[in-house]
C-alpha positions in Angstrom: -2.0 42.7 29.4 -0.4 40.0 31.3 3.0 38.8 30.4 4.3 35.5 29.8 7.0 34.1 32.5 10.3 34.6 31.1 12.4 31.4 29.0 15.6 30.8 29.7 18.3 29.4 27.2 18.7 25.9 29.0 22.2 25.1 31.0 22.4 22.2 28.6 22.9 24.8 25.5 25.9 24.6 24.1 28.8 27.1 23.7 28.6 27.6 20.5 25.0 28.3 20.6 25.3 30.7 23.5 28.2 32.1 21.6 26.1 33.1 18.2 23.3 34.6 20.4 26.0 36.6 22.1 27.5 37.8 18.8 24.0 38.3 17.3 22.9 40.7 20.2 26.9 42.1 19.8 26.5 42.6 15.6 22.9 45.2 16.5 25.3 47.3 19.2 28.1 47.9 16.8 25.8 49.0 13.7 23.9 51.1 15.7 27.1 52.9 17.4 28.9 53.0 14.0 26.2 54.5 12.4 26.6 57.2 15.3 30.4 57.5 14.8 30.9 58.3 11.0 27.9 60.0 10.1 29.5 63.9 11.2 32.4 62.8 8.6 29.9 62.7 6.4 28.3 66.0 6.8 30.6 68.1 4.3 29.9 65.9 1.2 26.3 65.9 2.5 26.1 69.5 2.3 28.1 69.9 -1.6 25.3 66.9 -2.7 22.0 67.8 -1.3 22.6 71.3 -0.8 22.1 71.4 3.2 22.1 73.9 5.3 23.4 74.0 8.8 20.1 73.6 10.4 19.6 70.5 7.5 22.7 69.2 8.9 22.0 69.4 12.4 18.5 67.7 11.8 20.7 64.6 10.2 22.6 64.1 13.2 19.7 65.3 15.7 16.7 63.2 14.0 18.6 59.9 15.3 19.3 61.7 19.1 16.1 62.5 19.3 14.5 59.1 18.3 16.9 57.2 20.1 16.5 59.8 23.3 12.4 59.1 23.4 11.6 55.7 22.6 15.1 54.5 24.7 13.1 53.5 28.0 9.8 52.2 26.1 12.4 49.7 24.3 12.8 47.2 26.9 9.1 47.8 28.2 7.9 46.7 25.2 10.4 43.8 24.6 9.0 42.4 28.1 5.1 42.6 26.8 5.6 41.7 23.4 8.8 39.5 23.3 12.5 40.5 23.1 13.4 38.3 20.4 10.4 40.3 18.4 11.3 43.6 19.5 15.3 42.8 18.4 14.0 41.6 15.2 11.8 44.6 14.5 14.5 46.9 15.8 17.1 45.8 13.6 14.6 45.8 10.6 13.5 49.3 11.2 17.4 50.3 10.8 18.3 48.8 7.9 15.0 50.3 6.6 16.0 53.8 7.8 19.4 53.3 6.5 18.3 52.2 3.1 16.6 55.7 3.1 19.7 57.4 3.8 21.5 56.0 1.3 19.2 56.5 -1.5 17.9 59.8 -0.5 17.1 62.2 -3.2 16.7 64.9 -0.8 17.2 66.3 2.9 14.1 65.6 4.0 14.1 62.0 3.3 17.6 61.6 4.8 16.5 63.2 7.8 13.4 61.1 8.0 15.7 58.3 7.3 17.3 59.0 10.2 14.8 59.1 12.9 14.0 55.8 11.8 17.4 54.1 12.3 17.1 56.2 15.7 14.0 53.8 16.6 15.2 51.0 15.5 18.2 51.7 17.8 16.0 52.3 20.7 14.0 49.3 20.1 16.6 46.8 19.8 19.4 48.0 22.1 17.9 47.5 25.6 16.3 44.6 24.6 19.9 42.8 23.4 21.1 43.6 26.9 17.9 41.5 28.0 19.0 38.9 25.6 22.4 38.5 27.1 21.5 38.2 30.3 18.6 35.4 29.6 21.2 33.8 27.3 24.1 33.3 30.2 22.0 32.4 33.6 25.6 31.9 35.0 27.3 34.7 36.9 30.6 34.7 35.5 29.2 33.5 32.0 27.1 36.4 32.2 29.4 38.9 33.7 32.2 38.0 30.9 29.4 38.0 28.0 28.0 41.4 29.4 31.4 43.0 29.4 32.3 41.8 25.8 28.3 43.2 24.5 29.3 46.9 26.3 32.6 47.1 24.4 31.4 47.2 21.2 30.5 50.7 21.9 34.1 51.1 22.4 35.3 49.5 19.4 32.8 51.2 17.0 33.5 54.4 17.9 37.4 53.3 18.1 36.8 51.9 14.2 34.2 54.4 12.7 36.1 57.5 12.0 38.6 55.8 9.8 36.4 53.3 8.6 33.9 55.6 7.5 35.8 58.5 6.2 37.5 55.7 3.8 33.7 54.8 2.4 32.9 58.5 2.3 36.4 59.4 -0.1 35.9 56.2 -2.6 32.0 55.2 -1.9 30.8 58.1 -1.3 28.7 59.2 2.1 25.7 57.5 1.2 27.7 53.9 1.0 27.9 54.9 5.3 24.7 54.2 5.3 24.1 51.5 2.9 26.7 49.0 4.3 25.0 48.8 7.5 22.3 46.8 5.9 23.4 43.7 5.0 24.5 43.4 8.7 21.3 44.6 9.8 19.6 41.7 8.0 22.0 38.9 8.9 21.2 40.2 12.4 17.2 39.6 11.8 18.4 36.3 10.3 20.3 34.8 13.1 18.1 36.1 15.9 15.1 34.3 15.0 17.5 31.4 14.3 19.5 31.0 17.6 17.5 33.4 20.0 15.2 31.8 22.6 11.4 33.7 22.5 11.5 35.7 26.1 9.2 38.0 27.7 9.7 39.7 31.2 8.2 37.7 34.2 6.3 40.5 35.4 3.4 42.4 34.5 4.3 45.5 32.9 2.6 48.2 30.2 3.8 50.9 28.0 3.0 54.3 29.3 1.4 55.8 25.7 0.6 59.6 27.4 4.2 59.7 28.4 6.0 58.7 25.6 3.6 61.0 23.8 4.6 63.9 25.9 8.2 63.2 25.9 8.3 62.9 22.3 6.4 66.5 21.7 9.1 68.0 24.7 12.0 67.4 22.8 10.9 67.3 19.3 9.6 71.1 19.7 12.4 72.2 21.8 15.4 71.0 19.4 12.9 72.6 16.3 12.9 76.0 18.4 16.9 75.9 18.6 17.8 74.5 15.1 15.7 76.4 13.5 15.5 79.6 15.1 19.0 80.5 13.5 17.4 80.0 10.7 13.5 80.8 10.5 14.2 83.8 12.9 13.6 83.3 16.7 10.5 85.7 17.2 9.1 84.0 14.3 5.9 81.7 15.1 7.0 78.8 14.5 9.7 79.2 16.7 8.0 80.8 19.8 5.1 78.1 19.8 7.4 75.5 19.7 9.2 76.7 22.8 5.8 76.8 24.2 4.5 73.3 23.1 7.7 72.3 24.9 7.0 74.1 28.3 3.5 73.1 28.0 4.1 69.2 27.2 7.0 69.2 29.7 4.5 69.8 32.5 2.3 68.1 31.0 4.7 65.2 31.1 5.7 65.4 34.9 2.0 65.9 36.0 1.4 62.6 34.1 3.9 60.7 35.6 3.0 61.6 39.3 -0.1 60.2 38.8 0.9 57.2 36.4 0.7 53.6 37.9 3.5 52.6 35.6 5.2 55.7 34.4 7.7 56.2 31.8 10.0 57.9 34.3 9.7 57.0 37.6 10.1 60.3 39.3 10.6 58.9 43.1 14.3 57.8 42.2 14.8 62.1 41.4 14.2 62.5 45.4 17.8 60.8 45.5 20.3 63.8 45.1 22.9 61.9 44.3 21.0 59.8 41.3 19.4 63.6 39.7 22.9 64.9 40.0 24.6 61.7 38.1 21.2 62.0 35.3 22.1 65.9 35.1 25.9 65.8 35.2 25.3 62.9 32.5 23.3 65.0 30.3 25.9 67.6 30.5 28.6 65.8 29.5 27.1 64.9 26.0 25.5 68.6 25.0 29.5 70.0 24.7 30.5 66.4 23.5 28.2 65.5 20.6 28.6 69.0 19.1 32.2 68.9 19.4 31.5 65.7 17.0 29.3 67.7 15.0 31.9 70.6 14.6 35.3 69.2 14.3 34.6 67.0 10.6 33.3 70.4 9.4 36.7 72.6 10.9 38.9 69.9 9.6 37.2 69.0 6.3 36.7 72.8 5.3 38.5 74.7 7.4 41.5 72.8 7.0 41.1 70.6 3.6 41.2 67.1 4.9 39.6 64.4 3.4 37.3 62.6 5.7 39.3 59.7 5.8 42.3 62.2 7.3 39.7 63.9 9.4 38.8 60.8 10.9 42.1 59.7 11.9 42.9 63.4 13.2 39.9 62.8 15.7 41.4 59.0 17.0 42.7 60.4 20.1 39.5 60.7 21.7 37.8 57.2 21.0 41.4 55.9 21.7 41.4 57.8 25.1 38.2 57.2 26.0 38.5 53.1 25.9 42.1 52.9 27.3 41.5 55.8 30.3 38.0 53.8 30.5 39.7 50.0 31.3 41.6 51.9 34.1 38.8 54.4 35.4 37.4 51.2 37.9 40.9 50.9 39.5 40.9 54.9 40.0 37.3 55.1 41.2 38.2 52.7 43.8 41.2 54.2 44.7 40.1 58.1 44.3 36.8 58.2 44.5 33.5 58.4 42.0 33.5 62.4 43.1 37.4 63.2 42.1 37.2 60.9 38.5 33.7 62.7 37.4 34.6 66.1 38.9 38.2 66.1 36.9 36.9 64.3 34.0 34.2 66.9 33.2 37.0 69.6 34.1 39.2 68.1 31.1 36.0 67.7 28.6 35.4 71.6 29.3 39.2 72.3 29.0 39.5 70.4 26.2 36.9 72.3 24.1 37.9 75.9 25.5 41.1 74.9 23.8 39.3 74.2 20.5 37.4 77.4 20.7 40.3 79.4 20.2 42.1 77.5 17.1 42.6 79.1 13.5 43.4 77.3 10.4 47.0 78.0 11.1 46.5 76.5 14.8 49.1 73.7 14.8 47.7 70.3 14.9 49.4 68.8 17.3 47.3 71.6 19.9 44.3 70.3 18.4 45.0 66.6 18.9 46.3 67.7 22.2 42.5 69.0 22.9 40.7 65.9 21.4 42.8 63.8 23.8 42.1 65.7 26.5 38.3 65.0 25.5 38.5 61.8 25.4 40.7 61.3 28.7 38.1 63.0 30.4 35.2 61.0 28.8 37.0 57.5 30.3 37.4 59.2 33.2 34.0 60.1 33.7 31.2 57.6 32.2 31.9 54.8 34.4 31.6 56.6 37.5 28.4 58.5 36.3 26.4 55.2 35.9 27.9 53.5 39.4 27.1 56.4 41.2 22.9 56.3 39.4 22.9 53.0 40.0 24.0 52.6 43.7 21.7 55.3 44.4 18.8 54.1 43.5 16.7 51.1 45.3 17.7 47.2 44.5 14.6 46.6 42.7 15.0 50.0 40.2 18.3 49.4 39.3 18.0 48.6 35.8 15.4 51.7 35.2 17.9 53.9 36.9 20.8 52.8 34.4 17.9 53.1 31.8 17.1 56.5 33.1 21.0 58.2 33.0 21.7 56.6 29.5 18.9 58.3 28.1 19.7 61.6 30.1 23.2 61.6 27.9 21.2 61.0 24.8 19.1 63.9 25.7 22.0 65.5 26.5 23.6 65.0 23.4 20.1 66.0 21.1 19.5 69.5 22.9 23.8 69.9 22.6 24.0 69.6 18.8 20.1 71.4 18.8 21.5 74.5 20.9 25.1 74.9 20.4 24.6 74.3 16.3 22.2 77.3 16.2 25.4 79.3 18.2 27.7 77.9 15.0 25.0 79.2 12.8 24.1 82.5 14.1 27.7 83.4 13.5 29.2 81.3 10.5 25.7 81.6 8.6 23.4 78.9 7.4 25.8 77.9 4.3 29.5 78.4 5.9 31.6 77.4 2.8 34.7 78.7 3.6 37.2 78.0 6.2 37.1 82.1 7.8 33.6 81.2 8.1 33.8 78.2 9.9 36.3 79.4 12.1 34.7 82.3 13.3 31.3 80.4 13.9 33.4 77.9 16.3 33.9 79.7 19.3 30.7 80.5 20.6 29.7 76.8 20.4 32.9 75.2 21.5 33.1 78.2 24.8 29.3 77.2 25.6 29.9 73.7 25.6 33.3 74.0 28.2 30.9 76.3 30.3 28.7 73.6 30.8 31.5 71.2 31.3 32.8 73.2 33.8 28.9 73.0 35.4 29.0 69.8 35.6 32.2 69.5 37.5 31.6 71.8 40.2 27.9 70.4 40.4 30.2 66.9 40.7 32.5 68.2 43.4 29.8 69.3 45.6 26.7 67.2 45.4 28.2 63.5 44.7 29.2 61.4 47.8 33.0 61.1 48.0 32.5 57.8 49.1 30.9 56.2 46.2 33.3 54.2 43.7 33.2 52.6 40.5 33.9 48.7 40.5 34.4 48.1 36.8 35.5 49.8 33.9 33.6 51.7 31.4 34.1 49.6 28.9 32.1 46.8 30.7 29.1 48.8 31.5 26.0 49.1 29.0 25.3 52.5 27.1 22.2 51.1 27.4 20.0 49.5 30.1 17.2 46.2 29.7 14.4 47.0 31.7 15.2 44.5 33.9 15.2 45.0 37.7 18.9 44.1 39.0 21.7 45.8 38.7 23.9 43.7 36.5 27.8 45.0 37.8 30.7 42.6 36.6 32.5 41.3 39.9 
């Protein structure tokens, strides 16, 4: 199929004009990241209502990872073939769809399906509002300033969420999390096909349907063998065959994208050390991160008696870490190195959750804000660094897919994290922990997992990664996600 040349905004547009495109594309981010950010708060009240599980509860969080994880790369793909005004729209649609069956969900099975919906949605219209940006600002500086203020509304929804949605979880209830998303979602779809110019990437490109098929089978099978083998019993059939549809489609998937003319995953940029050690040391940093997330609402919440509005504001001090350590982590790159910020920065992630692995419902909460800031110091200190050091290895005209590439290796990471180290909680605080003994004593296998990898992906860090490469920009101004464009876009 031949794509259409891509149309640019003109220079004449106005400000104003450029300005509602940019908040348009900025509104989709910071749905799709709160949505991320208070949903674990909501987990507890989850559980009383629907009568979930642990497993249940892992498929609410892990049905969006794993969504968002396999259709991440295919998103700006397709908004280059079929538009990325269309793609945006549909995105945003299929979110405030998914979330409307969250919040009206009679059951877990619905919430969870719910779920992986908004997780599409997310992947569809994510990379393409990147796209958007860029198309939208054809100056540098416009475009560098515009790009910078689109990537910190990761920052800010996270910042807000916790709060924000453990206030609409005490007096709404959890499913009003899910239900006030829509109204944005749809004033989204409205002012995108109002004030967004029709695009579509100026070369030829096509979606690669037997890789995304195999990539969704590989990690749709392998996080059902981990979340449910604590519960269905891990010699049980269902469990061992999905461990082997995963082996089998893995292969599967890499024999497929040798021989693909436009693969999913181009597997020439792994022959660059340094840009499989920044995908790997990315995905490791999420799998102890996101099921810290998943763990903590439940530890404070039951194990301690918060309310999630409380619980939110007990885990501020990693978001807050995260974006201030993240405006400075540019300076420090350039001054220290990308090898010394990612090598101590996943050192303080693993420190930080060995401290949480040994706490108590007595354990003072000051040591246990002390641990989520030393999180989320390490998580500013690191992210930054991780992309520059993808993206400077890999060639000029790959460097969007690389940034692509190591954004959806931390989804991943985060997916298999709350898939493998939730079955750890399980197998040790049972299936229906309702008590705060139990909670407690199903924390620390998780939580000392997690810091091991951590602790991995330091060392890997400190011997593999360049010590000359540096960051040149702080985390807050790079994308979570990438267009599937073909330049790097760095602010200066």
């Amino acid at each position: 199929m031949t794509a259409a040349t891509t149309q640019r905004v003109p220079q004449r547009a106005s400000f104003d004009s450029k300005s509602l495109v940019l908040f348009t594309t900025c509104l989709g981010v910071f749905i799709a990241q709160l949505d991320t950010s208070v949903v674990n708060l909501a987990l507890k009240h989850v559980s009383s209502d629907l009568s979930s599980n642990v497993s249940q509860l892992q498929w609410i969080v892990d049905a969006y990872n794993l969504a968002f994880a396999s259709f991440l790369l295919s998103g700006g793909i397709l908004g280059d073939v079929v538009g990325r005004r269309r793609v945006f729209i549909i995105g945003n649609v299929l979110f405030a769809l998914g979330s409307l069956a969250c919040g009206f969900a009679p059951d877990n099975a619905t919430l969870i399906a719910g779920r992986g919906l908004s997780g599409l949605g997310a992947a569809l219209e994510l990379p393409v509002s990147l796209a958007i940006v860029s198309q939208t600002f054809p100056d540098a500086a416009e475009r560098a300033r515009a790009i910078g203020i689109w990537a910190s509304c990761n920052g800010i929804a996270w910042l807000v969420g916790p709060a924000t949605g453990g206030l609409i979880v005490d007096y709404v209830g959890w499913r009003g999390i899910f239900l006030v998303t829509v109204p944005f979602g749809a004033l989204a779809c409205v002012l995108a096909w109002k004030t967004i110019a029709a695009s579509r990437g100026s070369e030829q490109r096509s979606i690669d349907v037997p890789g995304q098929v195999l990539a969704v089978i590989a990690l749709a099978t392998f996080a059902f063998a981990f979340i449910e083998g604590s519960h269905r019993g891990w010699s049980t059939a269902p469990v061992v065959g999905s461990l082997i549809a995963a082996a089998l489609a893995i292969v599967g998937f890499v024999v497929v994208e040798f021989k693909s003319k436009a693969p999913l995953l181009p597997v020439n940029l792994f022959r660059q050390s340094q840009f499989s050690t920044a995908s790997l040391i990315a995905a490791c940093m999420t799998f102890g991160m996101y099921a810290t997330l998943f763990l903590m609402p439940l530890y404070l919440q039951v194990g301690r008696g918060a309310s999630a509005f409380v619980a939110g504001l007990l885990m501020m001090p990693m978001p807050l870490a995260f974006v201030l350590i993240g405006q400075a982590s540019g300076a420090l790159a350039i001054r220290f190195g990308a090898r010394l910020l990612m090598t101590v920065g996943m050192a303080l992630m693993g420190a930080g959750q060995l401290l949480l692995a040994f706490i108590t419902t007595d354990t003072s909460l000051i040591y246990v804000e002390a641990a989520f800031l030393t999180i989320g110091v390490g998580l500013g200190l690191n992210t930054g660094p991780v992309l520059t050091v993808a993206v400077s290895a890999a060639p000029s005209g790959q460097a969007g897919v690389a940034s692509g590439i190591v954004n959806t290796a931390r989804i991943v990471g985060a997916t298999l994290g709350v898939a493998v180290l939730g079955a750890l909680f399980a197998s040790h605080a049972g299936q229906n922990p309702t008590t705060a003994s139990a909670i407690v004593a199903g924390l620390w296998p998780p939580l000392i997992g997690g810091a091991i990898i951590e602790f991995a992906g330091a060392l890997v860090a400190w011997l593999i990664i360049a010590p000359g490469v540096v960051a040149t920009a702080p985390v807050s101004a790079r994308p979570i996600t990438s267009s599937s464009g073909s330049r790097t876009r760095r602010l200066p």
